[in-house]
C-alpha positions in Angstrom: 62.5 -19.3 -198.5 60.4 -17.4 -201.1 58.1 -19.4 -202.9 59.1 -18.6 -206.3 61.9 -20.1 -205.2 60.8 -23.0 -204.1 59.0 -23.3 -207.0 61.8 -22.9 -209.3 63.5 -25.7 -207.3 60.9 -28.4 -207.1 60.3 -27.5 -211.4 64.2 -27.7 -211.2 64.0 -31.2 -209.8 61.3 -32.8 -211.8 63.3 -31.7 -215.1 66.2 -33.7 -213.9 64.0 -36.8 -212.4 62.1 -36.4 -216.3 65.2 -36.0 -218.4 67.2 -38.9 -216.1 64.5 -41.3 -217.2 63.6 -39.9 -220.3 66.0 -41.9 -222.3 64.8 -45.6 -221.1 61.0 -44.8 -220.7 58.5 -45.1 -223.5 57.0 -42.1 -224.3 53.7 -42.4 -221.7 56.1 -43.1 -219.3 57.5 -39.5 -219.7 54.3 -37.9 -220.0 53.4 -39.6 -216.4 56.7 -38.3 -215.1 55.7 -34.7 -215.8 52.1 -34.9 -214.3 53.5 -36.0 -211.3 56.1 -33.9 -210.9 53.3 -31.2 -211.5 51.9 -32.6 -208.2 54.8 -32.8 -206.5 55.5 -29.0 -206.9 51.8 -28.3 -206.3 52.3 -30.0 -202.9 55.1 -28.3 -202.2 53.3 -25.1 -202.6 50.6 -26.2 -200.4 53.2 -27.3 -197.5 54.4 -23.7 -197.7 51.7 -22.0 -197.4 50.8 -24.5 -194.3 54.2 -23.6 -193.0 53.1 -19.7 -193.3 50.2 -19.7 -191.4 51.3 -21.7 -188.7 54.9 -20.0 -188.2 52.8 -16.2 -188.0 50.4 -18.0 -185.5 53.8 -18.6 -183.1 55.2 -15.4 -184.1 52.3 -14.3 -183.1 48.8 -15.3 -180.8 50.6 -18.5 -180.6 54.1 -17.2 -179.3 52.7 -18.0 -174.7 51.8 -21.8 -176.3 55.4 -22.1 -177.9 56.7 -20.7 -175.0 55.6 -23.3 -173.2 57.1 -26.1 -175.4 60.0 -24.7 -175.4 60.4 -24.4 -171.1 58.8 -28.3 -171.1 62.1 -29.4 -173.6 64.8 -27.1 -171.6 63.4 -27.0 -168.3 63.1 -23.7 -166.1 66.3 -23.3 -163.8 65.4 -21.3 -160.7 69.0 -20.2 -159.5 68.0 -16.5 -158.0 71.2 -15.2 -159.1 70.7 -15.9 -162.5 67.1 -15.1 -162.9 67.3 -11.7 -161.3 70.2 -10.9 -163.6 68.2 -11.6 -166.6 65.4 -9.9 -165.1 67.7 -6.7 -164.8 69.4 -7.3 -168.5 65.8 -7.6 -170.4 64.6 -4.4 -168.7 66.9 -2.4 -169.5 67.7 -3.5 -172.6 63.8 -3.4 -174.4 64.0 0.3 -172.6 67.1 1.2 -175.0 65.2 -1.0 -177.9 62.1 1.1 -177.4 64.3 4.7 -178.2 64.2 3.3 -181.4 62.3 0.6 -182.4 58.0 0.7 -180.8 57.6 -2.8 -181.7 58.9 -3.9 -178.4 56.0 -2.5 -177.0 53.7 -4.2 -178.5 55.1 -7.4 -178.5 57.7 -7.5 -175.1 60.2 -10.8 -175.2 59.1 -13.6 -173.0 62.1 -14.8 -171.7 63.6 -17.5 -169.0 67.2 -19.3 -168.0 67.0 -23.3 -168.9 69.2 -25.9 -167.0 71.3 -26.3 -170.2 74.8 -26.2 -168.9 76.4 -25.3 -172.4 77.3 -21.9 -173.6 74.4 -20.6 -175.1 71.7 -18.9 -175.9 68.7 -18.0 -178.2 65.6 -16.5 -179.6 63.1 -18.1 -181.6 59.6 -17.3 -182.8 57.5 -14.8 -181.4 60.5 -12.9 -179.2 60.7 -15.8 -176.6 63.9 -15.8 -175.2 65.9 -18.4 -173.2 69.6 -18.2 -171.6 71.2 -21.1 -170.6 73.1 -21.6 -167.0 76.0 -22.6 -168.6 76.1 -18.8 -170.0 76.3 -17.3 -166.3 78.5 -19.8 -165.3 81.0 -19.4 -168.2 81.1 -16.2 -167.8 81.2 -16.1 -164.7 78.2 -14.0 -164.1 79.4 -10.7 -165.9 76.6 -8.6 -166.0 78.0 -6.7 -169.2 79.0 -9.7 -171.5 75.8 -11.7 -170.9 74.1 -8.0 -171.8 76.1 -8.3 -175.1 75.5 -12.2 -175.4 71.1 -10.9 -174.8 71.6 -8.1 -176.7 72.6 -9.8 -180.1 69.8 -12.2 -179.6 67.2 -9.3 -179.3 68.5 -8.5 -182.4 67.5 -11.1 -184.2 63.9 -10.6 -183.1 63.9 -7.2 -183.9 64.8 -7.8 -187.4 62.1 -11.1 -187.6 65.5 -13.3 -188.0 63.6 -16.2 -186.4 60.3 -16.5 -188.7 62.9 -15.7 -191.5 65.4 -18.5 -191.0 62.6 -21.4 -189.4 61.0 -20.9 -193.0 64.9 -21.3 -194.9 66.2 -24.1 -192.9 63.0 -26.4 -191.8 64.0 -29.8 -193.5 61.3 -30.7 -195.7 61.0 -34.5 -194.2 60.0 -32.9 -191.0 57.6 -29.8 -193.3 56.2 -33.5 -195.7 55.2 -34.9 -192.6 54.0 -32.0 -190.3 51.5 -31.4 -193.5 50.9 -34.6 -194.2 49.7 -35.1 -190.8 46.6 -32.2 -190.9 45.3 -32.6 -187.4 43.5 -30.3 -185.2 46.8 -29.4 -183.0 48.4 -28.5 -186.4 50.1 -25.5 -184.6 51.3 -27.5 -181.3 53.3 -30.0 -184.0 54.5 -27.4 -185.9 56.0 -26.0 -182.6 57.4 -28.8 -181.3 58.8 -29.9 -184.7 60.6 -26.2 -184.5 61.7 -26.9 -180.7 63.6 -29.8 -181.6 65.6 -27.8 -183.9 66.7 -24.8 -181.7 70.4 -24.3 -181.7 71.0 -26.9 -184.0 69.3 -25.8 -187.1 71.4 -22.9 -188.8 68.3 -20.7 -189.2 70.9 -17.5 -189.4 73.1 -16.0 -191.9 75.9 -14.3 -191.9 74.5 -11.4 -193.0 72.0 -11.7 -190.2 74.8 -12.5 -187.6 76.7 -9.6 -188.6 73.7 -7.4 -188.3 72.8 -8.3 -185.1 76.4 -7.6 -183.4 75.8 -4.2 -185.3 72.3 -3.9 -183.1 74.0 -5.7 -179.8 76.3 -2.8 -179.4 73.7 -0.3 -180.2 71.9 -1.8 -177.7 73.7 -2.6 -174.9 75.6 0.8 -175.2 72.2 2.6 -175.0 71.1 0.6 -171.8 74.4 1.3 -170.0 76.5 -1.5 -170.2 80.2 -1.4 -170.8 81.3 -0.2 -174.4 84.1 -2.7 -173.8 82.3 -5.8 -173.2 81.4 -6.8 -176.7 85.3 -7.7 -177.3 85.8 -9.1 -173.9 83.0 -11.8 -174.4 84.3 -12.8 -177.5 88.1 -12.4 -176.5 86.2 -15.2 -173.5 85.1 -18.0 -176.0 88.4 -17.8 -178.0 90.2 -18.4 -174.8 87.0 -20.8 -174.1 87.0 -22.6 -177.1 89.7 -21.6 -179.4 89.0 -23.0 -182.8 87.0 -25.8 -181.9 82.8 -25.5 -182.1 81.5 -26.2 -178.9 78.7 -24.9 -176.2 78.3 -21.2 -177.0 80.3 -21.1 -180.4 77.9 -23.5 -182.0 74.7 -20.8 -182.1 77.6 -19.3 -184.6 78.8 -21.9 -186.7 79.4 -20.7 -190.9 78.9 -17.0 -189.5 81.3 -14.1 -188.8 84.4 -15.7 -186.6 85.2 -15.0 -183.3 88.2 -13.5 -184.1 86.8 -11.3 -186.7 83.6 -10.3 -183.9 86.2 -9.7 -180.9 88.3 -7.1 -183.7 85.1 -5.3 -184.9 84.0 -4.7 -181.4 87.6 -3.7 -180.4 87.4 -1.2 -183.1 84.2 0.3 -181.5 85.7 1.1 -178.3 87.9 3.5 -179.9 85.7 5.0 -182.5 83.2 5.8 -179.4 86.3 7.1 -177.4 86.6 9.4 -180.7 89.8 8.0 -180.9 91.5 8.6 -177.9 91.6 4.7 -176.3 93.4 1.9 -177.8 93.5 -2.0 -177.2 96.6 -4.0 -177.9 94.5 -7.3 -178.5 97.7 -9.1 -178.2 99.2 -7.9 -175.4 96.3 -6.5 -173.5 98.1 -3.1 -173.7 95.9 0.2 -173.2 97.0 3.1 -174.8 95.1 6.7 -173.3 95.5 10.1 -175.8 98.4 8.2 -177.6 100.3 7.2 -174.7 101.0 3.7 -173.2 98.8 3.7 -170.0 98.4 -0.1 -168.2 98.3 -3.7 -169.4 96.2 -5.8 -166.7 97.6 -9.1 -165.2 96.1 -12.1 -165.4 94.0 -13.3 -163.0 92.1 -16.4 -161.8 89.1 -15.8 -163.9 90.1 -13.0 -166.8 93.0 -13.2 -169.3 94.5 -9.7 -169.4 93.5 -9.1 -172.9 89.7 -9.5 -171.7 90.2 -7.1 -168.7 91.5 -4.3 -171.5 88.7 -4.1 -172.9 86.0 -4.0 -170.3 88.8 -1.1 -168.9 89.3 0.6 -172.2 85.4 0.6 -172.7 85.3 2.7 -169.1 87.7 4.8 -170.6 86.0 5.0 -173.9 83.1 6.4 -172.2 85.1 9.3 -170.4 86.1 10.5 -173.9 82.7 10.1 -175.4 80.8 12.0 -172.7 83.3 14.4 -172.3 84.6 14.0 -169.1 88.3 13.7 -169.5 88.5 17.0 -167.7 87.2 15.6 -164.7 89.2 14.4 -161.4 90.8 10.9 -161.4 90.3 9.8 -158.0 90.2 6.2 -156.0 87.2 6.0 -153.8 86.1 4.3 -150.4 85.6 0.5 -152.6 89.1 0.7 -154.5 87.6 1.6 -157.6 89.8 4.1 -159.9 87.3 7.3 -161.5 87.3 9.4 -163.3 84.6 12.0 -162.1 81.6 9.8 -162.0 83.2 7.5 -164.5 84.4 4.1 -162.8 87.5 3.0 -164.5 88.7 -0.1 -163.0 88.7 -2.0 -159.4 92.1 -1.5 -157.7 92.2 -4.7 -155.7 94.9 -6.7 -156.3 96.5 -4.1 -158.6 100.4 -3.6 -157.8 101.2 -0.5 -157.1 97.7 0.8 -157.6 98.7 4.7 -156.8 101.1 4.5 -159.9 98.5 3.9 -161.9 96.4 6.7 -160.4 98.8 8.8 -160.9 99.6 7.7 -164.5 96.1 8.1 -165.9 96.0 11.7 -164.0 99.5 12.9 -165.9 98.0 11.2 -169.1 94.4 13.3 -169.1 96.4 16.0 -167.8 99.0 16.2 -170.4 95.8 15.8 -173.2 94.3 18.8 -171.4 97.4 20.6 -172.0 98.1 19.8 -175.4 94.1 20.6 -176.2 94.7 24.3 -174.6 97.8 25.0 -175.9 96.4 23.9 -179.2 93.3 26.1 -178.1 95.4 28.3 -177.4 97.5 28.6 -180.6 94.2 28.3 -182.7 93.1 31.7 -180.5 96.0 33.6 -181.3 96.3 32.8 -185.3 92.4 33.8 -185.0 93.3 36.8 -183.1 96.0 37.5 -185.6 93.7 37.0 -188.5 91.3 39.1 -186.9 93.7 42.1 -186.6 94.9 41.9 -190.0 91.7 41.3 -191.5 90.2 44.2 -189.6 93.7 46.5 -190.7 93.0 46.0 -194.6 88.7 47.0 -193.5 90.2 49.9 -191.8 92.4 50.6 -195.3 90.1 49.9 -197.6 87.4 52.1 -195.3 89.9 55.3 -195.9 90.5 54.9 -199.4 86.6 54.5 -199.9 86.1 57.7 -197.4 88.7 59.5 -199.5 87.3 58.7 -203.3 84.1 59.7 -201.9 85.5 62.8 -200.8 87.0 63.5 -204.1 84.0 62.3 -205.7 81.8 64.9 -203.8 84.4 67.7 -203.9 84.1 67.5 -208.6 80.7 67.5 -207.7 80.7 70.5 -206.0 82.6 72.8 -208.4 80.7 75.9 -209.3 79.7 76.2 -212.9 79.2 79.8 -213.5 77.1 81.0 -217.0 78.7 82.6 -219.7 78.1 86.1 -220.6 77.2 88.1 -223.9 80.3 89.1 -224.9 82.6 85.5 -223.8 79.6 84.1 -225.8 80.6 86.5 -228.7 83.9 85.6 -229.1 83.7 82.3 -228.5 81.5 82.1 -231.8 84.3 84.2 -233.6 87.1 82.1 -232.5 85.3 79.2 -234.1 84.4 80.8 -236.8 88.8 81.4 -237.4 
């Protein structure tokens, strides 16, 4: 909160407490009201400012201390699985952060999975970073969705969401008292004040939520991970959750819906396939160049809709790069390609050759509409060409022939008069 703002609200209040009483209160009484409503703003002020310094200091120098607070109040959850997936996820993703934003550098995310078994995750001050267990677990430990789930989270601290929203949303009982207080450890309260608030304070907008899905895809795109997996995860916690706001969906309450984040993300797989790979988020339908290709079935742990889209985002990524030309193939592990591209695991598929065989007649009739459309486009441009260099040709022989003409008047021989066709010349004028 800017502190004109705050200003404006505190003067706003003591107007209000003043005019309330001002029709039962003698006249000192009124005067008394307005001095101390003059204080009361001036503290306000000075709370603030106290807030300020000591939020930059965990933002900042302070941001190891925090960190500690914040692993004493979760507690640090050794499962290897987990932590080495994290690992994996951070590095690659502050690599893709770092193509376009140095600040990663200088300040890296600390980062750790808690024994929280809800859905959830978060970053606070100072890019420290926490993932619950319940996130692997939900999610059953895909790799691409939790990079999503990360990624949005880095972009909050990339943007400074956390410093922005602890100073909007701190409750001013809790900001009274912390000031009020004025002890050495000012910082360590301050921190532990903000740690009791994590995931329950809504430090976010909407506009910030909205701009961090913007900077999870650009992300997690950029590090490697599956175009698709942005509308699986959230196509996950509808199926989780549904309307209700529980575990995971609660980091998002008053923000962009699920729905609303599963469709936007849906819509990125086929702008990055530059059009050429649909999702039917009803149906799980996906549609290749225009023509109906495979809807998944459902399985023990994925809903056929989410399996589209981590699918269609494969597929999205053989458009993008180019490499729709390429063989489709099934190798040694059952995994459908295209060139390098995987596609999709073929365990447990029925007839798994069909679809082979129907993504290789799809790509294959797209080639062939692309040449014959080349193709066509050579000829006209051939044609053009031709008549183009007919009318050059015409307009080269008319030039060459008024030229000639031009030079031939040029070259008529003017002979001089004599005496005597001088003579009568003059005469005939003179007649």
């Amino acid at each position: 909160m800017k502190k004109s703002s705050i200003i404006r609200t505190a003067a706003s209040a003591a107007l209000c407490l003043s005019l309330t009483t001002g029709a039962v209160m003698p006249k000192q009484a009124l005067a008394w009201d307005w001095l101390s409503a003059g204080l009361a703003l001036f503290q306000v002020g000075a709370e603030y400012a106290y807030l300020n310094k000591q939020v930059s200091y965990l933002d900042n120098k302070g941001r190891d201390e925090y960190m500690g607070q914040i692993k004493n109040k979760y507690g640090v959850n050794t499962d290897p699985t987990a932590n080495a997936m994290l690992a994996r996820i951070m590095t690659r993703l502050s690599d893709a952060v770092a193509l376009t934003d140095d600040s990663i550098v200088k300040k890296p995310y600390n980062y750790f999975v808690n024994n929280d078994k809800s859905f959830n995750a978060f970053c606070t001050l100072g890019h420290n970073m926490s993932v619950n267990i319940g996130a692997f677990d939900k999610l059953n430990y895909n790799e691409d969705e939790l990079a999503f789930v990360i990624a949005h989270e880095m972009g909050h601290g990339q943007k400074n969401h956390p410093a922005a929203g602890v100073k909007r949303a701190l409750p001013l009982s809790i900001l009274g008292a912390l000031y009020a207080s004025q002890n050495r450890n000012s910082a360590s309260s301050v921190g532990a004040a903000l740690v009791t608030t994590i995931g329950t304070a809504k430090w976010v907008t909407k506009p910030m939520e909205s701009q961090a899905d913007k900077l999870a895809f650009d992300y997690a795109v950029a590090a490697g991970y599956n175009v698709g997996a942005g509308a699986a995860l959230w196509q996950h916690i509808l199926e989780q959750n549904g309307s209700k706001s529980s575990g995971f969906a609660e980091l998002f309450n008053d923000h962009p819906t699920s729905v609303s984040r599963r469709d936007n993300y849906n819509k990125k797989i086929t702008e990055w396939s530059k059009n050429q790979v649909t999702v039917n988020k009803e149906t799980g339908l996906i549609t290749v160049a225009g023509k109906p290709f495979y809807t998944p079935a459902k399985t023990t742990n994925m809903s056929p809709q989410e399996q589209a889209f981590l699918i269609a985002g494969n597929l999205s990524a053989v458009f993008h790069d180019g490499g729709q030309h390429d063989t489709v193939w099934t190798n040694s592990e059952n995994v459908l390609l295209v060139g390098e591209q995987p596609v999709m695991s073929l365990d447990g598929v029925a007839e798994a050759g069909t679809v082979e065989t129907r993504l290789r007649e799809i790509l294959s009739s797209s080639r062939a509409v692309k040449e014959k459309g080349s193709a066509l486009l050579g000829r006209e441009k051939a044609d053009k060409d031709s008549e183009l260099k007919t009318e050059n040709n015409a307009k080269d022989v008319n030039t060459a022939k008024v030229k000639a003409e031009q030079k031939q008047e040029s070259t008529v021989e003017i002979k001089p008069m004599t005496m005597r066709q001088k003579l009568e010349a003059y005469k005939a004028q003179q007649k």
